[in-house]
Each structure stands twice: as structure tokens, then as C-alpha cells.
MIVOTI-110856 format. One record per residue: residue number from 1; residue in three letters; x negated, y negated, z of N, C-alpha, C in turn. Coordinates in Angstrom, 1 decimal. Layout:
<drenba num="NUM" residu="ALA" n_c1="X" n_c2="Y" n_c3="Z" ca_c1="X" ca_c2="Y" ca_c3="Z" c_c1="X" c_c2="Y" c_c3="Z"/>
...
//
This chain:
<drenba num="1" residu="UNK" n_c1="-8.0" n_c2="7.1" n_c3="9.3" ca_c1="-8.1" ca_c2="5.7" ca_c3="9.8" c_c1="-7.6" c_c2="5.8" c_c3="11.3"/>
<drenba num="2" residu="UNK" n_c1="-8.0" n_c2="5.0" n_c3="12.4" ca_c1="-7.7" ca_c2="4.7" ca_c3="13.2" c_c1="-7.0" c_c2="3.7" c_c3="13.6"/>
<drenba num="3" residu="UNK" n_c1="-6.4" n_c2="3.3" n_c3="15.0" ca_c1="-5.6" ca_c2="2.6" ca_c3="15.1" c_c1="-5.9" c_c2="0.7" c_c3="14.8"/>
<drenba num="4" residu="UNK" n_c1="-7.5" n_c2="0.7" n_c3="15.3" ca_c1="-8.4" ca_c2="-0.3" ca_c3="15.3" c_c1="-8.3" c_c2="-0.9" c_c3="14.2"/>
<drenba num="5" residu="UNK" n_c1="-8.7" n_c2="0.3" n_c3="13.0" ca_c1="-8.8" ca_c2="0.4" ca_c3="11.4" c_c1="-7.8" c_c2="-0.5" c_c3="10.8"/>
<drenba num="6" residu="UNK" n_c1="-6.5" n_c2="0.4" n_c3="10.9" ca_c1="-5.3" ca_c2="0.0" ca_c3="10.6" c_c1="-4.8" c_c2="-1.5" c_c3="11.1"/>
<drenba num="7" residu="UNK" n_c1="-4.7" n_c2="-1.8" n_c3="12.6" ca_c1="-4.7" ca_c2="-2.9" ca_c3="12.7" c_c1="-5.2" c_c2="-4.2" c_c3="11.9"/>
<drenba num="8" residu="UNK" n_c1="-6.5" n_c2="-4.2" n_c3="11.9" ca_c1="-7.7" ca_c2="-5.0" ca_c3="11.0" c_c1="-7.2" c_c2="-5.1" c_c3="9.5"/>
<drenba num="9" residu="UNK" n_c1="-6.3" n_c2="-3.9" n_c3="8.8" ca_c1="-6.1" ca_c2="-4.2" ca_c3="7.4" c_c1="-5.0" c_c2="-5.2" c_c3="7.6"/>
<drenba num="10" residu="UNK" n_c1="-3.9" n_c2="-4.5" n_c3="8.4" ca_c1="-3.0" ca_c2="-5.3" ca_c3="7.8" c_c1="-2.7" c_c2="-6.4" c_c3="8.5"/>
<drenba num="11" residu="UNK" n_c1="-3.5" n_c2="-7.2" n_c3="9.7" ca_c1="-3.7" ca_c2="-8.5" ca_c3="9.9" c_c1="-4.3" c_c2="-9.4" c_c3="8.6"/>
<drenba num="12" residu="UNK" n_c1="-5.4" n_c2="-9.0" n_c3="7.8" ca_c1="-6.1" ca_c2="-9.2" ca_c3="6.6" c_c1="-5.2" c_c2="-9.1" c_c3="5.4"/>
<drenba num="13" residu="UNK" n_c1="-4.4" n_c2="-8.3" n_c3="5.1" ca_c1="-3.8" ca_c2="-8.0" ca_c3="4.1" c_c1="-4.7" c_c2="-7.9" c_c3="2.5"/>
<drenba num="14" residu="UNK" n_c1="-5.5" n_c2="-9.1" n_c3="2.5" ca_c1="-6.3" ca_c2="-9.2" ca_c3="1.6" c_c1="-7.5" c_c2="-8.8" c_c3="1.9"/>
<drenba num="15" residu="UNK" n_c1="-8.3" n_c2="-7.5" n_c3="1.1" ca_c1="-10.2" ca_c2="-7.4" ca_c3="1.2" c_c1="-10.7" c_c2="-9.0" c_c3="1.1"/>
<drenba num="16" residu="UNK" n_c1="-12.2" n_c2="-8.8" n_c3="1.8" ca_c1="-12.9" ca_c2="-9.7" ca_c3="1.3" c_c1="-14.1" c_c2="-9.0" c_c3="1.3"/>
<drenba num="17" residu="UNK" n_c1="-14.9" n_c2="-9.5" n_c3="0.3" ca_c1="-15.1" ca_c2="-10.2" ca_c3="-0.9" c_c1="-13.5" c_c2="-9.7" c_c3="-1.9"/>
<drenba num="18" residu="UNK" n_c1="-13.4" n_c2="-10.8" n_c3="-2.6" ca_c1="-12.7" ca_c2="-10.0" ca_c3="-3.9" c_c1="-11.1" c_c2="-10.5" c_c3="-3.8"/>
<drenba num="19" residu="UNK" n_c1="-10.1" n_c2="-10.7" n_c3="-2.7" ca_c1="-9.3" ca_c2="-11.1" ca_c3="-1.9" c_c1="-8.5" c_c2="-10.3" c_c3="-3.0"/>
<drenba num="20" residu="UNK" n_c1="-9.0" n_c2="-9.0" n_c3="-3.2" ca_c1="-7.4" ca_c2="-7.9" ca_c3="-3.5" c_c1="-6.5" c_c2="-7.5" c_c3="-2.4"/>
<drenba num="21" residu="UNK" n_c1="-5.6" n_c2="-7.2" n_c3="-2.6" ca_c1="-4.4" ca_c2="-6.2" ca_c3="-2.1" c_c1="-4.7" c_c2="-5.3" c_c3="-1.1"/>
<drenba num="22" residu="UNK" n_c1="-4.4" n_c2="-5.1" n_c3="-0.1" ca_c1="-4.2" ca_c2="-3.9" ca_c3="0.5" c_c1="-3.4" c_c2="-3.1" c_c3="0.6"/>
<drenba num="23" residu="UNK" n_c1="-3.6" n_c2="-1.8" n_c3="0.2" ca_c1="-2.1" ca_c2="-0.5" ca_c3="0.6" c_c1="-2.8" c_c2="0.2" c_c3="1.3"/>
<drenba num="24" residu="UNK" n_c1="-1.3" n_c2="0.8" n_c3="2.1" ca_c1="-1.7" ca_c2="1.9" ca_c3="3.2" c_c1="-1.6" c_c2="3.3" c_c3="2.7"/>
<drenba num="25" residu="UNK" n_c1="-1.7" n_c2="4.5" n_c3="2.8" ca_c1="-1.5" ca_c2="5.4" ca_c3="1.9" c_c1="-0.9" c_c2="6.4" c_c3="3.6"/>
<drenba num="26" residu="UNK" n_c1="-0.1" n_c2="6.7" n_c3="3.7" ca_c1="0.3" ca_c2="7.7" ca_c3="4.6" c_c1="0.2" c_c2="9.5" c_c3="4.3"/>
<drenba num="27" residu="UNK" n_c1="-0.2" n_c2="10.5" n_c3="5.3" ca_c1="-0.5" ca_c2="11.9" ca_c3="5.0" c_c1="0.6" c_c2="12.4" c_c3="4.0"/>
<drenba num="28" residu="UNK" n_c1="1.7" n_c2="11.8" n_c3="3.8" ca_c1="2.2" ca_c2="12.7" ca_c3="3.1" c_c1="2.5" c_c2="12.2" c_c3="1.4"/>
<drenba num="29" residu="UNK" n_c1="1.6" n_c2="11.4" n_c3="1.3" ca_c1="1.4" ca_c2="10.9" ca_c3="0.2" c_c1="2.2" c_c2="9.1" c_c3="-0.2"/>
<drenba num="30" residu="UNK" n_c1="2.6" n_c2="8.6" n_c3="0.6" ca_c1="3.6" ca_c2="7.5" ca_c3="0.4" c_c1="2.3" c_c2="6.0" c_c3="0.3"/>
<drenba num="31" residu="UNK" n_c1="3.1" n_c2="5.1" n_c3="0.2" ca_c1="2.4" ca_c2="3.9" ca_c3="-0.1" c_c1="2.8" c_c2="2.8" c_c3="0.6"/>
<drenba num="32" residu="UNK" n_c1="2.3" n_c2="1.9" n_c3="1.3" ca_c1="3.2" ca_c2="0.9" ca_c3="2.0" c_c1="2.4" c_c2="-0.6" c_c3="1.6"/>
<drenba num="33" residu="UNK" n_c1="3.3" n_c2="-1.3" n_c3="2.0" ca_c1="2.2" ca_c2="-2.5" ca_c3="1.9" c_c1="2.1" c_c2="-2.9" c_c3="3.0"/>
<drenba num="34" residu="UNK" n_c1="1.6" n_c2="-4.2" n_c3="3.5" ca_c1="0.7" ca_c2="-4.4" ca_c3="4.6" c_c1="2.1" c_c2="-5.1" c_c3="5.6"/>
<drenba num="35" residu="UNK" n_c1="2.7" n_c2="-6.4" n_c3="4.6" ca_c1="4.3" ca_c2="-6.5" ca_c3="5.8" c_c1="4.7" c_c2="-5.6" c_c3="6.0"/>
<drenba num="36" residu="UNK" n_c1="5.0" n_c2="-3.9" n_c3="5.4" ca_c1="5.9" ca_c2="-3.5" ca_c3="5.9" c_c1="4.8" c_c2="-2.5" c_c3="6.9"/>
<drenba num="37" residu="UNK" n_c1="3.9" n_c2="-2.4" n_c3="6.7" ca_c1="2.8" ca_c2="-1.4" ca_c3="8.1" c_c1="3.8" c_c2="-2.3" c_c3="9.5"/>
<drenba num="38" residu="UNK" n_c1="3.2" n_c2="-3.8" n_c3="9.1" ca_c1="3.2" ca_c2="-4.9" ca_c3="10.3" c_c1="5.0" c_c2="-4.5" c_c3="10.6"/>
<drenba num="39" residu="UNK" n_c1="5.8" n_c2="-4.4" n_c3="9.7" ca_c1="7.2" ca_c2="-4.1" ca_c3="10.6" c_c1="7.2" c_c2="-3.1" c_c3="11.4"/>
<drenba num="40" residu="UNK" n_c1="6.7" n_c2="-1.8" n_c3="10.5" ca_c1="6.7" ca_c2="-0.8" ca_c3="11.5" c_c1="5.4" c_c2="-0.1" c_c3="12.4"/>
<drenba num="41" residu="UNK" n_c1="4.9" n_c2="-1.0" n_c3="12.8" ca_c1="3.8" ca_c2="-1.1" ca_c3="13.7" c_c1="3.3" c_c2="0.1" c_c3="14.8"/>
<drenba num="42" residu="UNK" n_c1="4.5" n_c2="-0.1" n_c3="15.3" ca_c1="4.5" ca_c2="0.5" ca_c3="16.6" c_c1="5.0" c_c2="2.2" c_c3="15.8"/>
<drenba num="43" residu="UNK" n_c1="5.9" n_c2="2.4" n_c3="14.8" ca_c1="6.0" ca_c2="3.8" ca_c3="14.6" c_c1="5.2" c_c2="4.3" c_c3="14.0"/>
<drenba num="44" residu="UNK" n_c1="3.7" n_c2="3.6" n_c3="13.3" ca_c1="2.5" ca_c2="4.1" ca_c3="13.1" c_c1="1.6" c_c2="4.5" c_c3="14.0"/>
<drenba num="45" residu="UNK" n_c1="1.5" n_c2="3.7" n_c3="15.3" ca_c1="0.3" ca_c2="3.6" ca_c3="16.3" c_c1="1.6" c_c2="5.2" c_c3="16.9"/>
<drenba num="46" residu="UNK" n_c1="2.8" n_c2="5.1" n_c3="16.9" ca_c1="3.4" ca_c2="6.2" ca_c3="18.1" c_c1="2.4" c_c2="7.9" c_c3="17.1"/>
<drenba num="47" residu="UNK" n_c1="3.0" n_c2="7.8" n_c3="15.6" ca_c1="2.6" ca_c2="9.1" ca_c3="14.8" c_c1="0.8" c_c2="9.3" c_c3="15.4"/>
<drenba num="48" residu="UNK" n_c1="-0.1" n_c2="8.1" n_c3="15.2" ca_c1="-0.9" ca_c2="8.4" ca_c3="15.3" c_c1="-1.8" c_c2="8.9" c_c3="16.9"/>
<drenba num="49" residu="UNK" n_c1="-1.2" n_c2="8.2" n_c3="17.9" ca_c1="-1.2" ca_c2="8.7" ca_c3="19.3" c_c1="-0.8" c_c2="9.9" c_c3="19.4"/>
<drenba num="50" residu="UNK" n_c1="0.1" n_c2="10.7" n_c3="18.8" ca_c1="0.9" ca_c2="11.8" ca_c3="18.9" c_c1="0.6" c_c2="13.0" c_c3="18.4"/>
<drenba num="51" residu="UNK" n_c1="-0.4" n_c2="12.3" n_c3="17.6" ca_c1="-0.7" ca_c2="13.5" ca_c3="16.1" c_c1="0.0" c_c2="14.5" c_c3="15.7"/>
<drenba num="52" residu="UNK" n_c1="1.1" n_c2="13.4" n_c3="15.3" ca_c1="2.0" ca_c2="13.8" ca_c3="14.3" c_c1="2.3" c_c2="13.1" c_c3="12.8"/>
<drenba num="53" residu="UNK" n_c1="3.8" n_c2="13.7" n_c3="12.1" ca_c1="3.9" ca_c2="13.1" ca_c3="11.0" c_c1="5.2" c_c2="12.5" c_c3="10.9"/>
<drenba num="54" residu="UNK" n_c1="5.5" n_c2="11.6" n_c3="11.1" ca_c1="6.8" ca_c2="11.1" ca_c3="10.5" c_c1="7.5" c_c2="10.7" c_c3="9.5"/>
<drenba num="55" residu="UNK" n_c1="6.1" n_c2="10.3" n_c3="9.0" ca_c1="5.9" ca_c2="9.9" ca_c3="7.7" c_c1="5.5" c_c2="8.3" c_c3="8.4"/>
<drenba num="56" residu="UNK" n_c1="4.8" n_c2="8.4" n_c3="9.0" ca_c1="4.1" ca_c2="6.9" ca_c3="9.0" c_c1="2.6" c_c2="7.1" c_c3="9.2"/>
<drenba num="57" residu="UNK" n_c1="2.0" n_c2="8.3" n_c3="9.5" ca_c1="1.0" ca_c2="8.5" ca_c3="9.8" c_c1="0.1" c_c2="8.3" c_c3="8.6"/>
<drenba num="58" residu="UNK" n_c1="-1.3" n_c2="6.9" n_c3="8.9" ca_c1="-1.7" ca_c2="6.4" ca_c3="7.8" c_c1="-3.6" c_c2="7.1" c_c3="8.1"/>
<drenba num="59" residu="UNK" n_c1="-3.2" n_c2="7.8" n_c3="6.7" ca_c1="-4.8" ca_c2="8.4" ca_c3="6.2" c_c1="-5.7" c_c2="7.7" c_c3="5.9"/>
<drenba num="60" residu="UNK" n_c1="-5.3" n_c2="6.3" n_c3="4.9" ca_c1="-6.0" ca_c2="5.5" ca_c3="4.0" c_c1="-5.8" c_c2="4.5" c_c3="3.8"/>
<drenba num="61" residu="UNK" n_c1="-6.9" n_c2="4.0" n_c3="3.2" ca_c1="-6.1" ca_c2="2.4" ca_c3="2.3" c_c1="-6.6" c_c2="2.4" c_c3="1.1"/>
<drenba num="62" residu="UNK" n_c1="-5.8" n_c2="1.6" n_c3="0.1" ca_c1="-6.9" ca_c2="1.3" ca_c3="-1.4" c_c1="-6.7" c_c2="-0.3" c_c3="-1.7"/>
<drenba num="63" residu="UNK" n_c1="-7.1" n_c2="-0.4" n_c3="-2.5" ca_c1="-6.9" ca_c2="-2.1" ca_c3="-3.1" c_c1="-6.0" c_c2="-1.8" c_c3="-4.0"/>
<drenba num="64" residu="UNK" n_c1="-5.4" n_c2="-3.0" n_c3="-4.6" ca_c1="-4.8" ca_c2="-3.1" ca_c3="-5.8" c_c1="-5.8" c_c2="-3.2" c_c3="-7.1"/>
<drenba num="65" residu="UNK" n_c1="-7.2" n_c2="-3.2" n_c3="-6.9" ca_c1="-7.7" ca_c2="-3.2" ca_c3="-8.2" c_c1="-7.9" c_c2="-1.4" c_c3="-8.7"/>
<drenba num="66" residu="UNK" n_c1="-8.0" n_c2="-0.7" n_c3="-8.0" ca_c1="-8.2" ca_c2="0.9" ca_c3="-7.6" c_c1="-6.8" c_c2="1.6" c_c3="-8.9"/>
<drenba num="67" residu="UNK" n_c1="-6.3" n_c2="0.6" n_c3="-9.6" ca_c1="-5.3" ca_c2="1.3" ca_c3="-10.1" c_c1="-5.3" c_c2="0.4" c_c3="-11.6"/>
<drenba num="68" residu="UNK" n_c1="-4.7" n_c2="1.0" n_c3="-12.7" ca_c1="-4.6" ca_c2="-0.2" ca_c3="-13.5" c_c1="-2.5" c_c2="0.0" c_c3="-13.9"/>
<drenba num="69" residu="UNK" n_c1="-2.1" n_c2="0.9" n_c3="-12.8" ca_c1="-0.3" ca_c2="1.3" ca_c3="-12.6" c_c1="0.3" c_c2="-0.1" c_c3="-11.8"/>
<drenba num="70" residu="UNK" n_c1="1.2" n_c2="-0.7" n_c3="-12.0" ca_c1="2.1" ca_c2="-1.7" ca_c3="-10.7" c_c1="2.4" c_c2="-0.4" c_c3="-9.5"/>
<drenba num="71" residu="UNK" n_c1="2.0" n_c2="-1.1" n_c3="-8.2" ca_c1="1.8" ca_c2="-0.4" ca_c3="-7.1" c_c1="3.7" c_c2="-0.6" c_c3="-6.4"/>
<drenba num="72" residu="UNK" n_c1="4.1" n_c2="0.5" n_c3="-5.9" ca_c1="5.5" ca_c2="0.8" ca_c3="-5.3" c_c1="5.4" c_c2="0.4" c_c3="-4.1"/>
<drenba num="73" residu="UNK" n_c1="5.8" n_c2="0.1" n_c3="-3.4" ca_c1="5.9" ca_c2="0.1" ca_c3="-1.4" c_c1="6.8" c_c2="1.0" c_c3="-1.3"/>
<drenba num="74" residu="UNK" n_c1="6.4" n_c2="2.3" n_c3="-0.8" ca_c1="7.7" ca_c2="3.3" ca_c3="-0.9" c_c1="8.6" c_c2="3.0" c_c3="0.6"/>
<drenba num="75" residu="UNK" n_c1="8.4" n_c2="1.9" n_c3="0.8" ca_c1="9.7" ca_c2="1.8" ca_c3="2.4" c_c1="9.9" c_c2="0.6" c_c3="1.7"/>
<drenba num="76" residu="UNK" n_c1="9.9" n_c2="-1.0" n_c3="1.3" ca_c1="10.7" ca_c2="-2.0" ca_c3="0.6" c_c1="11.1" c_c2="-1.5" c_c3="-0.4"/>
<drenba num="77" residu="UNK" n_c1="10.2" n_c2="-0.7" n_c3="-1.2" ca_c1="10.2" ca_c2="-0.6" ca_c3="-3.0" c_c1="9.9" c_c2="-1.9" c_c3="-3.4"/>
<drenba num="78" residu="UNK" n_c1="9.0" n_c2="-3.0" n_c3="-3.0" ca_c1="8.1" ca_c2="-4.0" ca_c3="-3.5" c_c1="8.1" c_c2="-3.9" c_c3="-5.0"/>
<drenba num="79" residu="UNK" n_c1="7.7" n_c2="-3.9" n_c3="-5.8" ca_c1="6.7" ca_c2="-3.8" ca_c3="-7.3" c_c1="5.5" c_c2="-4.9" c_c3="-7.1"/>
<drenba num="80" residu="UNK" n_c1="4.5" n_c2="-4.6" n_c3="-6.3" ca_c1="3.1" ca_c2="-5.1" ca_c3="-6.9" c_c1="2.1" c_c2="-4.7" c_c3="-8.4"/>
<drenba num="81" residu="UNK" n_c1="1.9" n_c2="-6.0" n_c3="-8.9" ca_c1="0.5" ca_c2="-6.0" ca_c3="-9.8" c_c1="-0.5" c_c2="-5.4" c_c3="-9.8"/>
<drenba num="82" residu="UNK" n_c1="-1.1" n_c2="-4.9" n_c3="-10.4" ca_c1="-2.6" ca_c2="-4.6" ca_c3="-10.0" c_c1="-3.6" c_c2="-5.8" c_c3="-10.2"/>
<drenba num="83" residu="UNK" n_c1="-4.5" n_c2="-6.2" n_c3="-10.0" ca_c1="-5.1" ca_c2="-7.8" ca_c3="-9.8" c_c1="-5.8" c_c2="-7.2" c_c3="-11.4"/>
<drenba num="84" residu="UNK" n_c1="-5.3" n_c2="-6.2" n_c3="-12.5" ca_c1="-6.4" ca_c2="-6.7" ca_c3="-13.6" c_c1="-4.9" c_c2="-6.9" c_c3="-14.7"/>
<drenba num="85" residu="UNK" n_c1="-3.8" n_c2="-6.5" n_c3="-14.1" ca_c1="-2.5" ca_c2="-6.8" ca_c3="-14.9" c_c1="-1.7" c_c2="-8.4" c_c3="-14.7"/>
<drenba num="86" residu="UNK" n_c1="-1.6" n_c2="-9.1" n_c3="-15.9" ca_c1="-0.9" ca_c2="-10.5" ca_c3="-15.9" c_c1="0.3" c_c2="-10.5" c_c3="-15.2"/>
<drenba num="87" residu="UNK" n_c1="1.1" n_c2="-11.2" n_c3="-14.9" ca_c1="3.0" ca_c2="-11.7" ca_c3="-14.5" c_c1="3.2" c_c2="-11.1" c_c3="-15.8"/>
<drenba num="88" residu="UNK" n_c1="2.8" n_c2="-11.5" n_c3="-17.3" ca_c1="3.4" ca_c2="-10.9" ca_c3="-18.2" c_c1="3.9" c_c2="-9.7" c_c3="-18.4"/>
<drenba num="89" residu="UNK" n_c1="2.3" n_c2="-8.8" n_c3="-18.0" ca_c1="1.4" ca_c2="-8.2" ca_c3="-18.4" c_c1="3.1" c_c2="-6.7" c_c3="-17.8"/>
<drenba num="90" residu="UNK" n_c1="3.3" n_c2="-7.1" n_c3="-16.3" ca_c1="3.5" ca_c2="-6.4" ca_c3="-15.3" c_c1="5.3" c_c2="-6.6" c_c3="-15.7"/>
<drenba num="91" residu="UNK" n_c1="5.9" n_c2="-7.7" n_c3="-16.6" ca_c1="7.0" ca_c2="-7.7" ca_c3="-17.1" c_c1="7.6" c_c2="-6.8" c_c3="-18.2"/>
<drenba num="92" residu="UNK" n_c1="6.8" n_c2="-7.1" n_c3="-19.1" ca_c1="6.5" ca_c2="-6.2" ca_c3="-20.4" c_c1="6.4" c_c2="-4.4" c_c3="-19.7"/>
<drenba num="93" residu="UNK" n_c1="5.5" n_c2="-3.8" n_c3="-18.8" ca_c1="5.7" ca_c2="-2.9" ca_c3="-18.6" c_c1="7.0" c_c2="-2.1" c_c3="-18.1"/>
<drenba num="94" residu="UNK" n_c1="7.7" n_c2="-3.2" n_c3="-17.3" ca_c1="8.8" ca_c2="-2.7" ca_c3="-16.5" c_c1="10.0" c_c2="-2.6" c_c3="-17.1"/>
<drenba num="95" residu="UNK" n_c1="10.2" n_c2="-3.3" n_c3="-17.8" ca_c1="10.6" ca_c2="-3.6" ca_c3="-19.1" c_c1="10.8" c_c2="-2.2" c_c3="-20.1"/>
<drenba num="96" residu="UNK" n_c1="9.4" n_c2="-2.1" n_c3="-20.6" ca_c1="9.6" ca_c2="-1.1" ca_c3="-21.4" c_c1="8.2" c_c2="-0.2" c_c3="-20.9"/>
<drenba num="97" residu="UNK" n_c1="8.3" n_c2="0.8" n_c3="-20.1" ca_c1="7.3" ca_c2="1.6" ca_c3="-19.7" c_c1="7.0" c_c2="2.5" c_c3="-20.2"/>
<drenba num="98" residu="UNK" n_c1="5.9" n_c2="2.8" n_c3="-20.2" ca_c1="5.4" ca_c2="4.3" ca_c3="-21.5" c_c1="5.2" c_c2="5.3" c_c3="-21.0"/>
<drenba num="99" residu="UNK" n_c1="6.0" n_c2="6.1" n_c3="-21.9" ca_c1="6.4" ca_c2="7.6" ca_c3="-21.3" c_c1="5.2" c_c2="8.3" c_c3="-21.9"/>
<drenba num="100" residu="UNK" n_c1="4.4" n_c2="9.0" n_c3="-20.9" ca_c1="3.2" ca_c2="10.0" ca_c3="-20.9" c_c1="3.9" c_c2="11.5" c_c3="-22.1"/>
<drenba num="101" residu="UNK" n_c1="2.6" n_c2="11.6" n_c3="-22.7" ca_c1="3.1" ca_c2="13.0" ca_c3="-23.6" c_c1="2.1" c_c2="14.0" c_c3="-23.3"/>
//
């Protein structure tokens, strides 16, 4: 993505059509949400002028429907929904989450 790119999501925060979620996905695999891109603004556009990694440098984005997991913001630690999981839905998991065999 570009700087243009990135700008454009996270003014938007929401796609449209569909008005899902937007995450940022940084190169070295992290997740952000859109307030916290907008906090650190300037240390994304610096990694990306620089072509480097600080760990801000943003590869991607996905929606929140792209998952049926509650999404992390690995710089707040947020806990987002995925838009096909309830408030319940997303209590009950956190709650009691199911360990993979």
C-alpha cells in the first residue's frame, strides 16, 4: 500500500459498500486499527518514505468480515468483533475460548 492508500483507509475507517472494519496489517505481521494508524501517522508515512521497518510499515488491510476470530489491535490491544460474531457471541468466547487440538 501506499501512502495515498493508507491515508484513504483510515480517514474511512469503515469499507463501503458493507460499512465493515478496517485493519492495517504491518510487514512484520502485526494488526492495527484505524485510530491507532491515525495516532501514529507520521511513524507510518516516516517507515514508508524510508523503506524501512519499524514495525509500522503497512503492507495491507482486511475487513473485519475476512475473519470469523475477534480481531487484536496489537499497539492498543482493542478486542474487535468480527461483523458475523454477536456482543454475546464475542463474550462467551473471551470468556471461555477454545483450545485448538
Amino acid at each position: 500500500m501506499n501512502t495515498k492508500q493508507i491515508k484513504e483507509a483510515i480517514r474511512q475507517e469503515f469499507a463501503w459498500p458493507g460499512g465493515y472494519r478496517i485493519f492495517l496489517v504491518t510487514d512484520d505481521g502485526g494488526t492495527l486499527c484505524c485510530d491507532c494508524a491515525r495516532k501514529e501517522y507520521r511513524q507510518i508515512v516516516w517507515d514508508k518514505l524510508n523503506r524501512c521497518s519499524t514495525g509500522w510499515n503497512i503492507e495491507g488491510m482486511f475487513l473485519d468480515c475476512d475473519t470469523d476470530e475477534p480481531i487484536y489491535c496489537d499497539h492498543c490491544n482493542k478486542i474487535f468483533a468480527p461483523s458475523c460474531m454477536t456482543d454475546e457471541e464475542l463474550q462467551d468466547y473471551l470468556e471461555h475460548p477454545e483450545v485448538e487440538k
